[in-house]
Wavefront OBJ file of the C-alpha trace (Angstrom):
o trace
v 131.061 98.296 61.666
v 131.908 97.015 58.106
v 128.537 94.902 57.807
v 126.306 97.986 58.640
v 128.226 99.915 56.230
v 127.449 97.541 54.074
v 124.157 97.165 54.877
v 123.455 100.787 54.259
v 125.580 100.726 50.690
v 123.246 97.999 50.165
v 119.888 99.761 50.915
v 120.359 103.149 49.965
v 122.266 103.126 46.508
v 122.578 98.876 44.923
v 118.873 98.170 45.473
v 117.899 101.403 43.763
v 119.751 100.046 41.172
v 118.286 96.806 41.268
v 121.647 94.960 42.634
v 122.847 93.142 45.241
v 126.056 93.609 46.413
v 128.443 91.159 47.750
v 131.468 92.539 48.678
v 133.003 96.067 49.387
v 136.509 97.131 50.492
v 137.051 101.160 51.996
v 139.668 102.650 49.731
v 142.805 104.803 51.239
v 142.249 108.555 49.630
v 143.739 112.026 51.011
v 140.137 114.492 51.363
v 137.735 114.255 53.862
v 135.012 111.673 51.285
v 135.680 107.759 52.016
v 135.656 105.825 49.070
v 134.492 101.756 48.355
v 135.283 99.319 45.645
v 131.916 97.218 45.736
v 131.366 94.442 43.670
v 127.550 93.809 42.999
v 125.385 91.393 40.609
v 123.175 93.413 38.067
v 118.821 91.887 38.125
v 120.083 90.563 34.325
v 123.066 88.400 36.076
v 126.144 90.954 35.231
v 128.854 91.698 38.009
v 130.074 95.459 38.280
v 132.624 96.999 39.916
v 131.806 100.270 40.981
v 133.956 103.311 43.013
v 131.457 105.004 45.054
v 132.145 107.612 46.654
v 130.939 107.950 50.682
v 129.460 111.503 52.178
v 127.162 113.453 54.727
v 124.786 115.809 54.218
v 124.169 117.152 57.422
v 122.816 113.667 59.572
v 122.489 111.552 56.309
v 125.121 109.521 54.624
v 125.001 109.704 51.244
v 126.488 107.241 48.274
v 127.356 108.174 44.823
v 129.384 105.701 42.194
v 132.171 107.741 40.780
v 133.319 105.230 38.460
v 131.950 101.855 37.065
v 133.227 98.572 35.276
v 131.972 95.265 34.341
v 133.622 92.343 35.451
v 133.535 90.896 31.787
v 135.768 93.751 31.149
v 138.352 92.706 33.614
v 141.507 91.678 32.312
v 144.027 90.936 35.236
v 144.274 92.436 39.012
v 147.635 92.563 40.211
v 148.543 91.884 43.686
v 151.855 93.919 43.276
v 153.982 91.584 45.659
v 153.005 88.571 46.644
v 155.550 87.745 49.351
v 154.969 91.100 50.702
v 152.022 92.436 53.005
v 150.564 95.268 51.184
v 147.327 96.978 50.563
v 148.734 98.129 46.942
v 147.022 96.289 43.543
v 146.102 97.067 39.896
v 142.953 96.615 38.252
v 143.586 96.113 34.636
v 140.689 96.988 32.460
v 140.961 99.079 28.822
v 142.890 101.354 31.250
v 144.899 100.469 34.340
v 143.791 101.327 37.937
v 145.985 101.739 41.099
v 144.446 101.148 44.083
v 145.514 101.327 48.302
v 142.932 99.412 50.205
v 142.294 99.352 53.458
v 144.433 96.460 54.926
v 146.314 94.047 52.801
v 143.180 91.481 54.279
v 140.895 93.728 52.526
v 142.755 93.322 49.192
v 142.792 89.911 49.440
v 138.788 89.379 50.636
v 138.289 91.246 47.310
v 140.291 89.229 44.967
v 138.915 86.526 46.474
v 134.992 88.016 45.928
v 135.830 88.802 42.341
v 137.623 85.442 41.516
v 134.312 83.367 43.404
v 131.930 86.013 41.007
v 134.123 85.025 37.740
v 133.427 81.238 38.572
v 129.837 81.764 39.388
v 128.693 84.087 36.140
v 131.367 84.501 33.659
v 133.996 81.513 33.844
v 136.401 83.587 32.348
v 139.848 83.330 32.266
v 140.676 85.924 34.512
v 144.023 86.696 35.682
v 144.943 87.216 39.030
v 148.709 87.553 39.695
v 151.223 88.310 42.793
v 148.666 87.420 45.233
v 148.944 84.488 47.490
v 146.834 81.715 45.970
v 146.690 79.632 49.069
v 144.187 82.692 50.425
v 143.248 82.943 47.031
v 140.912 80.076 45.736
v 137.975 78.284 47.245
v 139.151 75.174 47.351
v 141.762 75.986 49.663
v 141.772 75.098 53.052
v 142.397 78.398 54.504
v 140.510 79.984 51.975
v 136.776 81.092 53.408
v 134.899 84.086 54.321
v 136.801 84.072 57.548
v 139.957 83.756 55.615
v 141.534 86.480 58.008
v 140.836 84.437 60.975
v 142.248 81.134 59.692
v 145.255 83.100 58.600
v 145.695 84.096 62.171
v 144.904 80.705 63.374
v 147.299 79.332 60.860
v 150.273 81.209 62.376
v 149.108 79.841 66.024
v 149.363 76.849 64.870
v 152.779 77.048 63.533
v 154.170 79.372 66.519
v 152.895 76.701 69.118
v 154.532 74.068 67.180
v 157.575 75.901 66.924
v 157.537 76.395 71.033
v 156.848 72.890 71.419
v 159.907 71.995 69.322
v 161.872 74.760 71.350
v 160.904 73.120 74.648
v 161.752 69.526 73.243
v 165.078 68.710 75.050
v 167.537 67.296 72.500
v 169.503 63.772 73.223
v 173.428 63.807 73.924
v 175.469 62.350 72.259
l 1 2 3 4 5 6 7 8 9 10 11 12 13 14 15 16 17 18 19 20 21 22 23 24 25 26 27 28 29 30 31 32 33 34 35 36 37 38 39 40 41 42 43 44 45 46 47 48 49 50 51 52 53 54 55 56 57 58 59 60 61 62 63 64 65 66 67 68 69 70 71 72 73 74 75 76 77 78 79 80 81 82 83 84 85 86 87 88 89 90 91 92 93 94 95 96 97 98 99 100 101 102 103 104 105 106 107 108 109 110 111 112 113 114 115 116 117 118 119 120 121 122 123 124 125 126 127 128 129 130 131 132 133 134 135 136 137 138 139 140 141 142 143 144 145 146 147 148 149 150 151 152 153 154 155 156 157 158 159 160 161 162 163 164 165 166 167 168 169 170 171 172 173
């Protein structure tokens, strides 16, 4: 569902614009309108951050950004808890933004998108804090575009070690 939604983003509003977008997350608002967080590459090389909002029009759906940013801008995105699983973070630009995403995944698949953008066009110094950096950077393991799925695969792992360990009889005495 999420790729043809993004699909569609794509075709009907960022190549108007002349952009590509990479990533997206659906944003948790009261109202009837969905809203995305999309982060997209500008024709001259610049990544934006855009809030667009999502509507019908009788059959069509319809896109409209609400709100845009530069990545260059960016100072810090805060995770809000890193031990905890949450959707919550801030965006720290001039101003700060609070934001609910989705799924606490979703959070994470964009801090990831936005940290692999910095590295690629700006190699800023940007600041990402109280997020877990082992699903964080690249050159993690268990750090990919399937990050979700070798999370889940990761606590298989551990949980059939843990049974085999349960099941391991222990020697008397």
């Amino acid at each position: 569902m999420s790729s043809l939604v993004k699909e569609d983003l794509n075709k009907k509003l960022f190549k108007s614009l002349g952009q590509s977008l990479y990533e997206f997350i659906e944003l948790e608002f009261s109202g009837q309108d969905r809203f995305y967080l999309c982060a997209s590459v500008t024709k001259g090389e610049q990544v934006q951050i855009s809030m667009v909002k999502h509507f019908r029009v009788g059959l069509d759906e319809k896109y409209e950004i609400s709100e845009k940013w530069f990545l260059n801008d960016l100072e810090m995105i805060d995770g809000k808890e890193a031990d905890t699983d949450n959707p919550w973070f801030d965006m720290h630009f001039k101003k700060v933004y609070s934001w609910e995403a989705y799924s606490c995944a979703s959070k994470y698949s964009f801090a990831r998108t936005l940290n692999k953008l910095n590295e690629m066009y700006l190699q800023k110094d940007l600041k990402i804090v109280n997020f877990d950096f082992t699903y964080i950077n690249d050159d993690s393991f268990w750090s990919s575009n399937n990050g979700d799925c070798l999370v889940l695969m990761r606590i298989c792992f551990y949980a059939s070690n843990l049974l085999c360990l349960s099941l391991c009889p222990l020697p008397i005495g």
